[in-house]
C-alpha positions, 0 to 999 in steps of 0.5 A: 482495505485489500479485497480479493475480487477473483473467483478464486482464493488468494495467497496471503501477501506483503503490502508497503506504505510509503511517504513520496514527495513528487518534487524530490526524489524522496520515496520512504518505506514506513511500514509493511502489512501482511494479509493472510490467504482471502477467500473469493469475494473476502476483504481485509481491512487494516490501519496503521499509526505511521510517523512522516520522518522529521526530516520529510521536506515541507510541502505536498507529499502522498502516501501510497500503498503497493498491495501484493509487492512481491507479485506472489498473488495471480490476478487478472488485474494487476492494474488495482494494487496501488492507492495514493493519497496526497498530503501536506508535510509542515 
């Protein structure tokens, strides 16, 4: 979900998941999702079917998601645009 929690209206903005392994230097980009323009107060819900490469190493990995990665959106808090979610690649 990307919320605008401000007062006032949002730009629409691009949005990046990715697949990390803490361990290696792996960081791949597997999808980007764009929002249009929210109203204050408006949340925007999305999912995504994302495939983990085939050669994504074994083990602990995360999937993040960077909201507003081109910085076009004014906040107030720019400390929120970032979920991570850990999982294990087989």
């Amino acid at each position: 979900m990307i919320a605008n929690r401000g007062s006032g209206s949002a730009d629409a903005a691009r949005h990046r998941i990715r697949v990390l392994k803490p361990d290696t230097l792996v960081d791949i980009l597997l999808d980007t999702v764009m929002t249009p323009m929210l109203a204050a107060g408006e949340d925007w819900f999305f999912s995504r079917m994302v495939t983990l490469p085939s050669a994504l190493p074994s083990g602990p990995a995360v999937i993040r998601v960077i909201a507003d990665v081109d910085d076009e959106v004014k906040e107030s808090d720019e400390g929120n645009n970032r979920a991570i979610v850990p999982i294990q690649v087989p």
